[in-house]
Jmol script that loads the backbone (N, CA, C; Angstrom):
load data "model"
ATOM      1  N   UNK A   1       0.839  -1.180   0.000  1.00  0.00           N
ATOM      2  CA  UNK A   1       0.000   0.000   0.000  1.00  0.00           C
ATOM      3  C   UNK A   1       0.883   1.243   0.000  1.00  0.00           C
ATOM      4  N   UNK A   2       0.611   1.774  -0.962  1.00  0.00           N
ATOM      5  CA  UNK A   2       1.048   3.339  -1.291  1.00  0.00           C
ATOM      6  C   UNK A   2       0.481   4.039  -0.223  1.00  0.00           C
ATOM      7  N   UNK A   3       1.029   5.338   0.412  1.00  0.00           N
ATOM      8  CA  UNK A   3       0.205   6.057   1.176  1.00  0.00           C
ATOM      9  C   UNK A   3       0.076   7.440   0.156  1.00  0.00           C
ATOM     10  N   UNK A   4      -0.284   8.630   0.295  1.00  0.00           N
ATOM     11  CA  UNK A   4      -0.364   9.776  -0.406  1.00  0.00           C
ATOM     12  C   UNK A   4       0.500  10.908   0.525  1.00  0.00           C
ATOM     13  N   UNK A   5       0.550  11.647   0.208  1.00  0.00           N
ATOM     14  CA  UNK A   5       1.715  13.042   0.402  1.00  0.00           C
ATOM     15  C   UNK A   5       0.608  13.635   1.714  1.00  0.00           C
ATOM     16  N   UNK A   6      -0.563  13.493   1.644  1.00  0.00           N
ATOM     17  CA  UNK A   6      -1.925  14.098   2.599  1.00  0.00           C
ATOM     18  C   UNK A   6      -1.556  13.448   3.832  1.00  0.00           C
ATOM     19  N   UNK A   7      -1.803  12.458   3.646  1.00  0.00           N
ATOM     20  CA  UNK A   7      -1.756  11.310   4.474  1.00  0.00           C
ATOM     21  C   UNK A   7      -0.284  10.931   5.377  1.00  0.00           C
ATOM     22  N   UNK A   8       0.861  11.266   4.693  1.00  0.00           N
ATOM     23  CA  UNK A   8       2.094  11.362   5.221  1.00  0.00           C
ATOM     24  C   UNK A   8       2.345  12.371   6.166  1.00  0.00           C
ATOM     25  N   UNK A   9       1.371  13.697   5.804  1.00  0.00           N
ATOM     26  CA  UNK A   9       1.272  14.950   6.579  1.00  0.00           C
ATOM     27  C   UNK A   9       0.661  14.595   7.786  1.00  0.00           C
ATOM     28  N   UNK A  10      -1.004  14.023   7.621  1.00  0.00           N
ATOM     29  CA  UNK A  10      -1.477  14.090   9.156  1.00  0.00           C
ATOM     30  C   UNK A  10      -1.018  12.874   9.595  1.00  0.00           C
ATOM     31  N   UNK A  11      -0.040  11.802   9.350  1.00  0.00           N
ATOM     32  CA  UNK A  11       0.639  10.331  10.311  1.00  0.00           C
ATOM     33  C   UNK A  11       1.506  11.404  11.064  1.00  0.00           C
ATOM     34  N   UNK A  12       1.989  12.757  10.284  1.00  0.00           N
ATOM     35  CA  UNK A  12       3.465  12.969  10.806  1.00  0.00           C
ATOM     36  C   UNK A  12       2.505  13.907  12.049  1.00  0.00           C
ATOM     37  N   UNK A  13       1.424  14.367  11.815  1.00  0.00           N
ATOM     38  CA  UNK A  13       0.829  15.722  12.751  1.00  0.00           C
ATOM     39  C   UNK A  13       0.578  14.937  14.174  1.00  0.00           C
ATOM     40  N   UNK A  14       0.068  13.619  14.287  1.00  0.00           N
ATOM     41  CA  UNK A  14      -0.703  12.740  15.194  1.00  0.00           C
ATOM     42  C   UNK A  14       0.721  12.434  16.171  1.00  0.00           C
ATOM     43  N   UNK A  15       1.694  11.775  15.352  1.00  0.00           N
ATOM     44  CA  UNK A  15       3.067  11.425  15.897  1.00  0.00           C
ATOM     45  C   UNK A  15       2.649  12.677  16.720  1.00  0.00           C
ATOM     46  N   UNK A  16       3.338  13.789  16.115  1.00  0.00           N
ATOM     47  CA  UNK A  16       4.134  14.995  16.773  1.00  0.00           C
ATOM     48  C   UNK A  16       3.184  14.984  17.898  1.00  0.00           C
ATOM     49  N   UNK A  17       1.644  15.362  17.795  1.00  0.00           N
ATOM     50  CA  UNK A  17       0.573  15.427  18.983  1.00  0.00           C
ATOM     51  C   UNK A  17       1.396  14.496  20.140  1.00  0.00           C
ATOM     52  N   UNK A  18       1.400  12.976  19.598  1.00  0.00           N
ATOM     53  CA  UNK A  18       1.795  12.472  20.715  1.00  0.00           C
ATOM     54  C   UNK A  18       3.073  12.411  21.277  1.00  0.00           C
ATOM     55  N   UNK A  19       3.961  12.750  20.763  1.00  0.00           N
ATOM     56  CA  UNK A  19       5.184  13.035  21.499  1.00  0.00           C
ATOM     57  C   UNK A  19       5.709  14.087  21.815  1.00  0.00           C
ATOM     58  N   UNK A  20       4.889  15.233  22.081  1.00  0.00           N
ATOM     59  CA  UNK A  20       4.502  16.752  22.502  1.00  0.00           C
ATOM     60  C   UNK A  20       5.812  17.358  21.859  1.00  0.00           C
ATOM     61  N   UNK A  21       5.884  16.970  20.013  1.00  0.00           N
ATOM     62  CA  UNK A  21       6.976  17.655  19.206  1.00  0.00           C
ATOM     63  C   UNK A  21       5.945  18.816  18.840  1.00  0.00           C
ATOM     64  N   UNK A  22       6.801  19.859  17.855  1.00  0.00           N
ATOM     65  CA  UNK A  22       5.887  20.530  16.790  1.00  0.00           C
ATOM     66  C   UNK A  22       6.872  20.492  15.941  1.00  0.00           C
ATOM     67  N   UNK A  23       6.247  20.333  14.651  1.00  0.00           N
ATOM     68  CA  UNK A  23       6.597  19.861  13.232  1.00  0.00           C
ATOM     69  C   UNK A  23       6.954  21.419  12.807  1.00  0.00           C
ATOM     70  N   UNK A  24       8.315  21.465  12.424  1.00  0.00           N
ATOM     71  CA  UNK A  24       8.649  23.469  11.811  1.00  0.00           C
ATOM     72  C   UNK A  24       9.048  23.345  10.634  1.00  0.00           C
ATOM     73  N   UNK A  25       9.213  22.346   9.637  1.00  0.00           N
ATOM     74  CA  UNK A  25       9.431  22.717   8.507  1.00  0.00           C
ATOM     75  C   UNK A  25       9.550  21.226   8.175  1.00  0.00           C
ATOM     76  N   UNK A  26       9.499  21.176   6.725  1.00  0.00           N
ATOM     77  CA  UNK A  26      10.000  20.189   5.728  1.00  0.00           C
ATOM     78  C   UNK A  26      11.623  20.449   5.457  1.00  0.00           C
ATOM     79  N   UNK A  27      12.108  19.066   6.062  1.00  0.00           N
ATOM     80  CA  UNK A  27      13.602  19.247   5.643  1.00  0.00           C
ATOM     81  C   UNK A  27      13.984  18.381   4.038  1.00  0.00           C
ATOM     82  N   UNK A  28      12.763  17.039   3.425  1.00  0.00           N
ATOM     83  CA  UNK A  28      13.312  16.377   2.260  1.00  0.00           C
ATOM     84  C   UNK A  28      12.084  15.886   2.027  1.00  0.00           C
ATOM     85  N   UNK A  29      12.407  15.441   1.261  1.00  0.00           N
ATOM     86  CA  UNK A  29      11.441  13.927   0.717  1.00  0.00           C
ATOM     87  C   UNK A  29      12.086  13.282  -0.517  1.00  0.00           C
ATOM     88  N   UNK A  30      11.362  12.402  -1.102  1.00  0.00           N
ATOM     89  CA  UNK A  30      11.548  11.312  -1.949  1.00  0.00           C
ATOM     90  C   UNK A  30      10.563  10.357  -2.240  1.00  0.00           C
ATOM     91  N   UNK A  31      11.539   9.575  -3.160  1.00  0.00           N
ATOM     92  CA  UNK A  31       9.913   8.492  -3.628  1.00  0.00           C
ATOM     93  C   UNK A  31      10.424   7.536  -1.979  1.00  0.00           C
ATOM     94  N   UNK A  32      10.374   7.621  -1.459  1.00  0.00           N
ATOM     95  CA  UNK A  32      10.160   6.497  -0.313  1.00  0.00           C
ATOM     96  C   UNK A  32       9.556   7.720   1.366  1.00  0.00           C
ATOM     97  N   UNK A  33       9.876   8.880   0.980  1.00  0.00           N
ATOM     98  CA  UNK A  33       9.370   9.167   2.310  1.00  0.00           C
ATOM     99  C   UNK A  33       9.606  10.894   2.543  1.00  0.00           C
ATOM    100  N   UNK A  34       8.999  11.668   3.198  1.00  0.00           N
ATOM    101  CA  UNK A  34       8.780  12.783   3.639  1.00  0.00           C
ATOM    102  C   UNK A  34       9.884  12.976   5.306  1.00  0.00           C
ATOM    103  N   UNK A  35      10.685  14.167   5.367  1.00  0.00           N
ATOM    104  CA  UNK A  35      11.449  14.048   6.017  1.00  0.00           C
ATOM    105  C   UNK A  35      11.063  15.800   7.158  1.00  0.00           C
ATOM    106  N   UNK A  36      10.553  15.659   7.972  1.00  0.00           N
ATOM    107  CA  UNK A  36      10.572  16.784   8.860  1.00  0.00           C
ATOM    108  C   UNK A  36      11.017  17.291   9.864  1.00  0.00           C
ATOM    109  N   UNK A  37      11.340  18.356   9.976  1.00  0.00           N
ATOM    110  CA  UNK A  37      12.009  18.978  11.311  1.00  0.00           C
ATOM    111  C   UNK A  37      11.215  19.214  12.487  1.00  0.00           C
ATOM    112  N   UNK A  38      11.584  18.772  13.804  1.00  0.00           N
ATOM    113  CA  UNK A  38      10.712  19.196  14.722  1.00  0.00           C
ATOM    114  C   UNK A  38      11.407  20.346  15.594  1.00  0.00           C
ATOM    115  N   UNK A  39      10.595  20.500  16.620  1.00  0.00           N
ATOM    116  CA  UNK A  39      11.262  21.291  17.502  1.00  0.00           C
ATOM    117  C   UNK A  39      12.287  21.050  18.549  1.00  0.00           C
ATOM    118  N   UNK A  40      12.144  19.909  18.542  1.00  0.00           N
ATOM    119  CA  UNK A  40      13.687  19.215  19.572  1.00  0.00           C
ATOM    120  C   UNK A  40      14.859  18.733  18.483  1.00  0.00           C
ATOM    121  N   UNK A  41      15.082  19.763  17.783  1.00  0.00           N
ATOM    122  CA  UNK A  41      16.045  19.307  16.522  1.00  0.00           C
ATOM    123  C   UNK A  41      16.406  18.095  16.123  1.00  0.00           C
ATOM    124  N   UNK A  42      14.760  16.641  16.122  1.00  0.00           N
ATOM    125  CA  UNK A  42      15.056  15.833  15.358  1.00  0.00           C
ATOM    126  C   UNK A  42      14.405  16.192  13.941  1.00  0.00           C
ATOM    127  N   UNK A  43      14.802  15.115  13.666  1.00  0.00           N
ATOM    128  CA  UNK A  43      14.241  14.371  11.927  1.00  0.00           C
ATOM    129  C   UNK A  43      12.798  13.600  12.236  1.00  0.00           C
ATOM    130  N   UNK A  44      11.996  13.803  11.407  1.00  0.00           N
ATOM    131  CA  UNK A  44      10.688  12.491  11.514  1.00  0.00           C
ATOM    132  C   UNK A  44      10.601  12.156  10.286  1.00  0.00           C
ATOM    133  N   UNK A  45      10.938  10.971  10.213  1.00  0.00           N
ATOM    134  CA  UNK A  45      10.810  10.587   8.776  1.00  0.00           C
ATOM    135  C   UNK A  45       9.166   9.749   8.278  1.00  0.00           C
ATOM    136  N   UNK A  46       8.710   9.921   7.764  1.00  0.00           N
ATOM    137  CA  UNK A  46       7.205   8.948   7.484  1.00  0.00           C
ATOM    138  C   UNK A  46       6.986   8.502   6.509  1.00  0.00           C
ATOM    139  N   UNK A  47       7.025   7.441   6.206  1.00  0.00           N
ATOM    140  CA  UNK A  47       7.301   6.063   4.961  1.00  0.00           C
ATOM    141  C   UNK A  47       6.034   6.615   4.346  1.00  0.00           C
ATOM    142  N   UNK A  48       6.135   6.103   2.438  1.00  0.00           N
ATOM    143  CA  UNK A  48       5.207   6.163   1.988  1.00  0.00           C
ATOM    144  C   UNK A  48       4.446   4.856   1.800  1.00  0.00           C
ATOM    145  N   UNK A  49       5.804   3.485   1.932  1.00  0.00           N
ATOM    146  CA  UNK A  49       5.497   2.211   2.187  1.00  0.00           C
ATOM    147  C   UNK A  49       6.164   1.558   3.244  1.00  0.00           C
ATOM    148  N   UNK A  50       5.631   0.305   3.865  1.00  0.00           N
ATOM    149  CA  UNK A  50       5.556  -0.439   4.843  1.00  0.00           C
ATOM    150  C   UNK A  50       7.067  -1.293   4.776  1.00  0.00           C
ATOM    151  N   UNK A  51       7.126  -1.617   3.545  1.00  0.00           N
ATOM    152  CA  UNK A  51       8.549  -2.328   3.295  1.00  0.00           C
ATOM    153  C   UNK A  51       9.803  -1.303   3.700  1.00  0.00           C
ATOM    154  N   UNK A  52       9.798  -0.570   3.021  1.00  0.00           N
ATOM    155  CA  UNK A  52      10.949   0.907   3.606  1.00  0.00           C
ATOM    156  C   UNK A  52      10.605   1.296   4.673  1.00  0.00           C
ATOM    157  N   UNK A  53       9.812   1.117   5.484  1.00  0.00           N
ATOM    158  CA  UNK A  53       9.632   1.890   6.944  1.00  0.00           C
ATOM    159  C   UNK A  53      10.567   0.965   7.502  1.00  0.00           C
ATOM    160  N   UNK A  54      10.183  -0.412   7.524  1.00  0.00           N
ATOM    161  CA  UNK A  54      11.014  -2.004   8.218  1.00  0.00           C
ATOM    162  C   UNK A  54      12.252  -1.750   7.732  1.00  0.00           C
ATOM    163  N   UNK A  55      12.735  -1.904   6.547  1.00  0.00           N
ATOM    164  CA  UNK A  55      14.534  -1.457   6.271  1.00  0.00           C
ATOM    165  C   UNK A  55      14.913  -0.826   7.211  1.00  0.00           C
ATOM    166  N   UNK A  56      14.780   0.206   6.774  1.00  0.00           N
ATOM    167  CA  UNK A  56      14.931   1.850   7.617  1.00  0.00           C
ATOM    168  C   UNK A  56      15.121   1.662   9.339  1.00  0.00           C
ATOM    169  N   UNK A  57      14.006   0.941   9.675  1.00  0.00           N
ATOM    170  CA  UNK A  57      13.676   0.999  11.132  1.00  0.00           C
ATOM    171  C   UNK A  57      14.992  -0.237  11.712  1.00  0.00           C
ATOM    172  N   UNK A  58      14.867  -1.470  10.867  1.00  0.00           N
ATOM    173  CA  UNK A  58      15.592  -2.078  11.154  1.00  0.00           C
ATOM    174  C   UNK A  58      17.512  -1.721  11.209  1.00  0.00           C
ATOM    175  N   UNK A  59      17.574  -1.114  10.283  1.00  0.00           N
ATOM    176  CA  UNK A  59      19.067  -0.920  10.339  1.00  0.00           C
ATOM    177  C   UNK A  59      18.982   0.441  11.752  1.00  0.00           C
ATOM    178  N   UNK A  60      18.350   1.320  11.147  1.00  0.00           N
ATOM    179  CA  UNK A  60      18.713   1.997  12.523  1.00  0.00           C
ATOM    180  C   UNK A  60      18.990   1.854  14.355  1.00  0.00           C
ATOM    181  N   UNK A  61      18.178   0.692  14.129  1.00  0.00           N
ATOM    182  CA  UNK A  61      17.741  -0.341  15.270  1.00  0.00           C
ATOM    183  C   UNK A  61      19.257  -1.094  15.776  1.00  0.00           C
ATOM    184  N   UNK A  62      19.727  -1.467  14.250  1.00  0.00           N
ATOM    185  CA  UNK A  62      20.878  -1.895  14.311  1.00  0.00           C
ATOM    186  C   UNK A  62      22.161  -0.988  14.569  1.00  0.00           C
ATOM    187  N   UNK A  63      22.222  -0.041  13.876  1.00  0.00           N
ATOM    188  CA  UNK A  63      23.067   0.482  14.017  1.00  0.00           C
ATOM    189  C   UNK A  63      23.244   1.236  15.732  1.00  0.00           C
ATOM    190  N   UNK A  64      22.385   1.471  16.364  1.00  0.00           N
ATOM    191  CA  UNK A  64      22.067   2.037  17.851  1.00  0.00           C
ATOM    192  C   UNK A  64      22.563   1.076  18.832  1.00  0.00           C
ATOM    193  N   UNK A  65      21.913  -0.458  18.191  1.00  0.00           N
ATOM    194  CA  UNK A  65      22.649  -1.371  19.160  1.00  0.00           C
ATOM    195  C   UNK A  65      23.680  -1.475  19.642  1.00  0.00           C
ATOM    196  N   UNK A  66      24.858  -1.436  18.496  1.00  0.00           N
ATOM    197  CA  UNK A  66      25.938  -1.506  18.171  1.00  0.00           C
ATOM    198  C   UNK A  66      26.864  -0.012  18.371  1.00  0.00           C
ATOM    199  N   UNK A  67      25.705   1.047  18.595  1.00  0.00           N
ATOM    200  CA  UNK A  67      26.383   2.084  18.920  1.00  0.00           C
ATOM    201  C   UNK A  67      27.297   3.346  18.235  1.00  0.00           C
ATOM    202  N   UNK A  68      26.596   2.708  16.129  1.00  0.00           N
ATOM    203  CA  UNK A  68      27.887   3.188  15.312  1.00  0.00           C
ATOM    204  C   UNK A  68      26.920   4.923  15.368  1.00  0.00           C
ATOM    205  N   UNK A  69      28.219   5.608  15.108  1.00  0.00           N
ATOM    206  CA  UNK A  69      27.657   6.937  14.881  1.00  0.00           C
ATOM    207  C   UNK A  69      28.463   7.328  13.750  1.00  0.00           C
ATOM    208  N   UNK A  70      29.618   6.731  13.051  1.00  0.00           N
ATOM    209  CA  UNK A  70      29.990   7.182  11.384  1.00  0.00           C
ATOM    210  C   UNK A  70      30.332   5.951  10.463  1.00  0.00           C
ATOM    211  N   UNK A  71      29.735   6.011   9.830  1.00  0.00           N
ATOM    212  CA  UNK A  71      30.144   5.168   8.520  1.00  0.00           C
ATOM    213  C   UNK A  71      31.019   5.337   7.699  1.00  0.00           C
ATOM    214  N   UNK A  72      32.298   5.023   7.653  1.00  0.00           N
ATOM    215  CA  UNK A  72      33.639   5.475   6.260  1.00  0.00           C
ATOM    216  C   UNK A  72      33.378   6.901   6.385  1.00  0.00           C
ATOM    217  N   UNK A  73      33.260   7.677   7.840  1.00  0.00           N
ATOM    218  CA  UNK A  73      33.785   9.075   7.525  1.00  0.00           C
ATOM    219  C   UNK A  73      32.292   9.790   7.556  1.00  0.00           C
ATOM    220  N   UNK A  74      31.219   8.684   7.291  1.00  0.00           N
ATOM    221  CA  UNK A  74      29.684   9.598   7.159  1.00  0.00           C
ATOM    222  C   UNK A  74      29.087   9.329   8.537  1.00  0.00           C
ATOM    223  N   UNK A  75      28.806  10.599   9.076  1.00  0.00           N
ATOM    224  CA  UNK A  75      27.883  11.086  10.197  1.00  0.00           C
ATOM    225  C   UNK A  75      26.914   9.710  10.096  1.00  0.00           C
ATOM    226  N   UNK A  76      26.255   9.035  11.359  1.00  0.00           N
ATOM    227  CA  UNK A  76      25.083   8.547  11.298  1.00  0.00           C
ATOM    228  C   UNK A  76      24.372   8.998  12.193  1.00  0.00           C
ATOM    229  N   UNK A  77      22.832   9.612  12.096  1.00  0.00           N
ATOM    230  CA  UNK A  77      21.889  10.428  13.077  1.00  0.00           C
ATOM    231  C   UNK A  77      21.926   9.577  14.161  1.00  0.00           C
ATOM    232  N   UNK A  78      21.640   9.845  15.318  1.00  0.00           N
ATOM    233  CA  UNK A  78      21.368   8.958  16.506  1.00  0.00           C
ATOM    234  C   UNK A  78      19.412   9.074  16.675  1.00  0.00           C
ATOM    235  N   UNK A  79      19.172   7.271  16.281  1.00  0.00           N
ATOM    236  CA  UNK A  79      17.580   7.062  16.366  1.00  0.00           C
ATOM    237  C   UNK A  79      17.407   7.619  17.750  1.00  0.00           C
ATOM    238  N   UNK A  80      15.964   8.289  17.558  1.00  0.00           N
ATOM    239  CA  UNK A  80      15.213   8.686  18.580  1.00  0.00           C
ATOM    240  C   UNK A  80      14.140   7.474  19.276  1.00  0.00           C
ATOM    241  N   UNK A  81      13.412   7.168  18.231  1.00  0.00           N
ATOM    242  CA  UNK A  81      12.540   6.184  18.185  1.00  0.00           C
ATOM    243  C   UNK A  81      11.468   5.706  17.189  1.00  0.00           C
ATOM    244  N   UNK A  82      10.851   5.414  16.708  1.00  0.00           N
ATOM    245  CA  UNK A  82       9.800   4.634  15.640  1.00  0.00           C
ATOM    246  C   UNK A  82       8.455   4.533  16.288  1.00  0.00           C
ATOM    247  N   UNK A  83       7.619   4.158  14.981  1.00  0.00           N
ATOM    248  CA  UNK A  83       6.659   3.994  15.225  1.00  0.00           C
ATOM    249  C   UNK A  83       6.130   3.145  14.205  1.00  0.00           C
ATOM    250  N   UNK A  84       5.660   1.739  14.519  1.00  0.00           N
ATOM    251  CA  UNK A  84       5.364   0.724  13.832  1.00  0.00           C
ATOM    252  C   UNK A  84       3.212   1.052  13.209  1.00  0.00           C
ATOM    253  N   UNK A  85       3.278   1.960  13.971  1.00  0.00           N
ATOM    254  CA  UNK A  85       1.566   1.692  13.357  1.00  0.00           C
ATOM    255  C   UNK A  85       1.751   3.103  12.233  1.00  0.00           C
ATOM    256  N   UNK A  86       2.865   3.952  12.475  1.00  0.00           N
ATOM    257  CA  UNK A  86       2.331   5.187  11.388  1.00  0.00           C
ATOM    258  C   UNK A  86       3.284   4.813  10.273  1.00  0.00           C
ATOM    259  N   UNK A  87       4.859   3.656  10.809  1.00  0.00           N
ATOM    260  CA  UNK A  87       5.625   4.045   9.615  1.00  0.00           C
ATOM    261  C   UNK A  87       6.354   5.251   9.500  1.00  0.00           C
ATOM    262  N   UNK A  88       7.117   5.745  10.885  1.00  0.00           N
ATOM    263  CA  UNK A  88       7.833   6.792  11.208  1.00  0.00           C
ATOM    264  C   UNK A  88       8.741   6.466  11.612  1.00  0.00           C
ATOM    265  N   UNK A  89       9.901   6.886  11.531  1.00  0.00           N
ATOM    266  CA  UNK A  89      11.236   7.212  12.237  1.00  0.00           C
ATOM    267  C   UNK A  89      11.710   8.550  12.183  1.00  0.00           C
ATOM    268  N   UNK A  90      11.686   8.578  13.866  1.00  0.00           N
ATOM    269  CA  UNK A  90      12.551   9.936  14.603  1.00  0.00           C
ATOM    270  C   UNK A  90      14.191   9.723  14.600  1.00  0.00           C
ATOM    271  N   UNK A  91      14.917  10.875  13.943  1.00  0.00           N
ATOM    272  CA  UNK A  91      16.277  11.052  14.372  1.00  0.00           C
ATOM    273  C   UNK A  91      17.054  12.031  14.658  1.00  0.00           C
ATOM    274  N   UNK A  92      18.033  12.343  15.149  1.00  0.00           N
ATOM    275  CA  UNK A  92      19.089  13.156  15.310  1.00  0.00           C
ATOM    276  C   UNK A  92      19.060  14.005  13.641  1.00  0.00           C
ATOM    277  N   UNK A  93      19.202  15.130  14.474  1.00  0.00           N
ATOM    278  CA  UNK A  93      19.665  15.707  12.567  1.00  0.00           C
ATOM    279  C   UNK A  93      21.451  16.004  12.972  1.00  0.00           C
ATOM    280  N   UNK A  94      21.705  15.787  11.716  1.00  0.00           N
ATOM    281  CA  UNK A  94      23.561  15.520  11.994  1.00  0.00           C
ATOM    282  C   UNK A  94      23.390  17.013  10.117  1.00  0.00           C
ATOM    283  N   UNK A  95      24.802  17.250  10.203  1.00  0.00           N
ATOM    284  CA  UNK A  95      25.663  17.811   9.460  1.00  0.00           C
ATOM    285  C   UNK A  95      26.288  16.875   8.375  1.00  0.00           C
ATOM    286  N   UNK A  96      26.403  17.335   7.167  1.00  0.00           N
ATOM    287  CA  UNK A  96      27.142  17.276   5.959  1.00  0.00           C
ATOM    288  C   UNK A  96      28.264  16.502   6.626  1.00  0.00           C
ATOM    289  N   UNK A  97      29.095  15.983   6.095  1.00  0.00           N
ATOM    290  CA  UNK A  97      28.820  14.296   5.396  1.00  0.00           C
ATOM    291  C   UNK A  97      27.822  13.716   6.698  1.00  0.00           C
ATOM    292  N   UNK A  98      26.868  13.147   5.697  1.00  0.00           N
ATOM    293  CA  UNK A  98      26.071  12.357   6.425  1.00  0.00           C
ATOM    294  C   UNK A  98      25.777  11.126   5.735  1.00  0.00           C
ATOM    295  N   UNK A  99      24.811  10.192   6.633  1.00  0.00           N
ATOM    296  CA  UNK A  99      24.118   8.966   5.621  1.00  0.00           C
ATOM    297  C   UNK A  99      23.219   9.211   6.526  1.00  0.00           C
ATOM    298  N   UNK A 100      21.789   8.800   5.908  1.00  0.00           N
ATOM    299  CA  UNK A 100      20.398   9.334   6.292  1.00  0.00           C
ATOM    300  C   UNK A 100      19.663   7.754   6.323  1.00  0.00           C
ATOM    301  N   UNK A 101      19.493   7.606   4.554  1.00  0.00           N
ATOM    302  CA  UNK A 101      18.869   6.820   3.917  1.00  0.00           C
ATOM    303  C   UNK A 101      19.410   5.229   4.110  1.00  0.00           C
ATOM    304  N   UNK A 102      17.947   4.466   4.518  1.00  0.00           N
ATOM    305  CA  UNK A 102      18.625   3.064   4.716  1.00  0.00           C
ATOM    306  C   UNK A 102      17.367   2.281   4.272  1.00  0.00           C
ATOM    307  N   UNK A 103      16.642   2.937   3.583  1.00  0.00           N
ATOM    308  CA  UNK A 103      15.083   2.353   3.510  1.00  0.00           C
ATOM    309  C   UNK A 103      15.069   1.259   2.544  1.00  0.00           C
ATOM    310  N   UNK A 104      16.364   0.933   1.375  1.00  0.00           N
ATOM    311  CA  UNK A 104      16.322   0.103   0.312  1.00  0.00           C
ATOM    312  C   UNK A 104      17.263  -0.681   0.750  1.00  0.00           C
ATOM    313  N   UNK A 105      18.027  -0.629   2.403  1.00  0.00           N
ATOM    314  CA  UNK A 105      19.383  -1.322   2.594  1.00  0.00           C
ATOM    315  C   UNK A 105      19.108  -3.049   3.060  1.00  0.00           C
ATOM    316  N   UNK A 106      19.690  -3.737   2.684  1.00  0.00           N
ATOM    317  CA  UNK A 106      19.972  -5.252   3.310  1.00  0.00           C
ATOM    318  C   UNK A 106      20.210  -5.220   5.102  1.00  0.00           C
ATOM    319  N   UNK A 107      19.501  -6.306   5.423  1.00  0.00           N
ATOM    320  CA  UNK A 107      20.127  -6.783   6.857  1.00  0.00           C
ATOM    321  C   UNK A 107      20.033  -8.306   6.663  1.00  0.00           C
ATOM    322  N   UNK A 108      21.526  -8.667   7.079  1.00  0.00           N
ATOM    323  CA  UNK A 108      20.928 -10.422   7.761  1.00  0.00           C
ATOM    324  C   UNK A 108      20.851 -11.108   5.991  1.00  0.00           C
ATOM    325  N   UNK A 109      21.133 -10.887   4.905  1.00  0.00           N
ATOM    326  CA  UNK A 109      20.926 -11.490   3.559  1.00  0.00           C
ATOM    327  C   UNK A 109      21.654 -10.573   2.585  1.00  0.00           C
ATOM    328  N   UNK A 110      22.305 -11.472   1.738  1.00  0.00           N
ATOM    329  CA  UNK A 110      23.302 -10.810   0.425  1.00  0.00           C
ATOM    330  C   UNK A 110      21.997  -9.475   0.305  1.00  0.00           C
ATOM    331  N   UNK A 111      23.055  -8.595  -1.386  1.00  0.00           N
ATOM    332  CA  UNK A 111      22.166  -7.969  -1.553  1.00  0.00           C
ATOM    333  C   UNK A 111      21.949  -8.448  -2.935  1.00  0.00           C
TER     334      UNK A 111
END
end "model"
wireframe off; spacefill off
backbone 0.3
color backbone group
């Protein structure tokens, strides 16, 4: 299931309600997801599909475990937290060189 650009807006408005953020701007988007700034200088990211939310959620998941914060020199945001019913991920906003995007990445299987 596709979601729509509408619909990405009020998953991201409900989040913010409940985690007493406020949403101040659009920082990106893409064909996989809408990327916003809140007021506690994270990221909220909100999938347009269910498969890229799980990538995404999963590596970040991973990467936190493990504690990495740069990749070959690239910044990695520090996860805030997720949300499995809207298809969101909260993060750290980091600085140029960064890596953001993990929504098309492998875990656990070749690619």
């Amino acid at each position: 299931m596709n979601r729509t650009d509408e619909e990405l807006i009020e998953l991201a408005r409900e989040y913010a309600a409940e985690h007493g953020l406020a949403i101040m701007a659009r920082l990106g988007f893409g064909e996989d997801a809408w990327v916003l700034k809140s007021d506690r200088h994270t990221a909220v990211k909100v999938f347009y599909r269910e498969k890229n939310y799980c990538n995404e959620r999963d590596c970040y998941e991973r990467l936190a475990e493990f504690e990495v914060t740069e990749i070959a020199g690239f910044t990695v945001p520090k996860f805030v937290r997720c949300d499995d019913s809207r298809w969101i991920v909260e993060m750290g906003i980091v600085t140029p060189p960064r890596v953001l995007d993990f929504g098309k990445a492998y875990l656990n299987r070749p690619p």
